[in-house]
N, C-alpha and C positions, 0 to 999 in steps of 0.2 A: 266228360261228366254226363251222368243220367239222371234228368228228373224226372219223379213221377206225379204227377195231380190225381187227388181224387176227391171229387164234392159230391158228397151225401146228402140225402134230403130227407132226414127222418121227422117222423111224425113230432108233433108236442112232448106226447109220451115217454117216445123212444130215443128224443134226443139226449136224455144224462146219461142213457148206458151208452151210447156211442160215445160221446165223451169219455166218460169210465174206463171203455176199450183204448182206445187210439191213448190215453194218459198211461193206463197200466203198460202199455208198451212201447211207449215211445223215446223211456230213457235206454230199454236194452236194445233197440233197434240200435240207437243213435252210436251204442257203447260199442258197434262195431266195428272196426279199423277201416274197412272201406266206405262205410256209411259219413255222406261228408255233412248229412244234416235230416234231422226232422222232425215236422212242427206240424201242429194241427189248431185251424182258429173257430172259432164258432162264436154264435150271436145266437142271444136267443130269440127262438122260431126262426129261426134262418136255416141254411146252410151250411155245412163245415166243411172244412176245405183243409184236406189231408195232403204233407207233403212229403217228401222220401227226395235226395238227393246223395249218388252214387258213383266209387268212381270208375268204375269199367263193368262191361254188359254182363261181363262172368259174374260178379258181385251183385247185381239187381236179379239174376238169375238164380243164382242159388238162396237169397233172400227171397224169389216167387216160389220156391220149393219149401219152404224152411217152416216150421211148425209155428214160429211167430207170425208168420205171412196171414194162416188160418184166422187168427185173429181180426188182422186188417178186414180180411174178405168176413167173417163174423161182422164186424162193425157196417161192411155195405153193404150186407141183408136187413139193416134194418130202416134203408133207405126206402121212402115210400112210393118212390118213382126210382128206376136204373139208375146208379150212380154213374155221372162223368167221370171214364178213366182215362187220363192222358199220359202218354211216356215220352220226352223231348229226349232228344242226344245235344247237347249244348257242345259248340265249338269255342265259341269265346266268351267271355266275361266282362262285361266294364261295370266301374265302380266308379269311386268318385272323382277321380279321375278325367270318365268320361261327363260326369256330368260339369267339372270344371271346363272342360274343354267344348264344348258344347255352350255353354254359358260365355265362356271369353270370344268365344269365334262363331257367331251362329248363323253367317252368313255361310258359314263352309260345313255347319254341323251332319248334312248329306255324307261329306268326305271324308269324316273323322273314322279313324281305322278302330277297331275294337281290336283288344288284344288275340 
């Protein structure tokens, strides 16, 4: 799996359109078969924090090509400082699971395997 972060810092002003953006497109993002999630949070005068989760490089690839993509990058021009972009490649996952297991043994929770 690929995730991608990206935290935007728009002005006072500029923060409802960037919402506006990242809402008007985040259910046909999501509506994509390989898209495994995305969510965007915001506070006001803060920061938002844009999320994208994918599940192979060819799919976050052709989604960095893709006419909705413009969009996103629309939303981080109106960041007032460079937006943070980050792309993780995730090998494993823990859930709650790991936080049970972690919680009953926590003398060993260095050892506990993630899936």
């Amino acid at each position: 799996m690929l995730l991608s972060l990206i935290t935007i810092h728009p002005l006072p002003e500029n923060e409802s359109k960037v919402i506006d953006v990242l809402d008007s497109i985040q259910g046909l993002i999501a509506a994509n078969a390989d898209c495994q999630g995305c969510l965007f949070t915001a506070g006001m005068g803060k920061s938002i924090c844009y999320m994208e989760r994918w599940r192979t490089r060819e799919a976050l690839d052709r989604h960095l090509r893709s006419h909705l993509y413009c969009r996103v990058l629309e939303a981080m021009e109106l960041s007032r400082i460079p937006p943070t972009v980050e792309f993780y490649t995730i090998s494993g996952i823990g859930g709650l699971n790991l936080i049970e297991n972690v919680r009953l043994h926590p003398m060993n929770a260095e050892t506990i395997e993630w899936p």
